[in-house]
C-alpha positions, 0 to 999 in steps of 0.5 A: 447600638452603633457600630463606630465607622460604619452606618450600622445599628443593631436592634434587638427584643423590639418585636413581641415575640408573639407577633415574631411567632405570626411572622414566621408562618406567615414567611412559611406561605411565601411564593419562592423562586431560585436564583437571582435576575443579575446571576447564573444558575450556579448558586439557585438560593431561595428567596421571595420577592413581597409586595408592600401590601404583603409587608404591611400584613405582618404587623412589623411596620410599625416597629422597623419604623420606630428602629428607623426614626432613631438611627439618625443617619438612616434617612432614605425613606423611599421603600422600593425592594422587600425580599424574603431569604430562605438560607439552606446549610450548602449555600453559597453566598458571595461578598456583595453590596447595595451601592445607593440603599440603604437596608433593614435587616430582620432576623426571622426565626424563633430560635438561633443556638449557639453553633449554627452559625448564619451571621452577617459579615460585614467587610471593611469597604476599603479592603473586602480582605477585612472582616470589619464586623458580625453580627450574630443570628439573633431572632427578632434583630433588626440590623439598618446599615448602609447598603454600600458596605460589602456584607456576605451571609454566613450560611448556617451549620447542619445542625441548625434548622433547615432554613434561616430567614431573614426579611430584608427592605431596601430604601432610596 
């Protein structure tokens, strides 16, 4: 579905979830590294930075492509960034944007109950002060929206799994 004044679209059940179960051990096997090139050592979150060959391994192309040629404004094509997130409860993340991309948002894990929290908030882009919309933590989403909407994670509650991945292309 279409979020109304924004250039988002949400995906669900479009992955098997036989392939979803591969992708998972798959993410498990990534190299990670803390923090980010642009940030200090603050906020040392997780993530893996993967290879388009790597992507191509999981199977998921495919399906991010068929989620793609139906979002009409979704039309930069050039893949230049795939980053793994690896989200722990005390994290912290902070409002930010991908000014000029265009992201692909997949939920990663098996199972997401209700009370663990993890969405992504998206912020009105002429008033961060404005939740303009969240999307819940749903395994297999897949979420295409305009990287220059101000978004932040919701990292999740104690309660939920150790880690909640989320694999994130970015386009130009």
């Amino acid at each position: 579905f279409y979020i109304m004044n924004l250039n988002l679209n949400v995906f669900d059940e479009v992955i098997p979830y036989s392939l979803m179960d591969m992708v998972l051990a798959f993410c498990k096997k990534s190299t990670f590294r803390l923090g980010w090139p642009d940030g200090d050592d603050t906020d040392l979150n997780l993530h893996s930075t993967w290879t388009k060959d790597e992507l191509e391994l999981t199977g998921l192309i495919p399906y991010f492509n068929k989620c793609i040629k139906n979002t009409e404004w979704f039309v930069k094509n050039d893949l230049h960034r795939i980053i793994l997130n690896v989200v722990k409860s005390n994290d912290v993340h902070y409002i930010h944007h991908h000014e000029g991309e265009q992201v692909l948002l997949y939920y990663v894990n098996l199972d997401w109950q209700d009370g663990w929290y993890g969405e992504t908030i998206f912020y009105n882009p002429s008033n961060i002060k404005e939740v303009q919309y969240t999307t819940s933590f749903q395994p297999g989403r897949i979420i295409l929206f305009d990287g220059s909407i101000p978004h932040a994670i919701r990292p999740q509650s104690i309660k939920a799994p150790k880690f909640r991945f989320t694999l994130s292309l970015f386009f130009v």
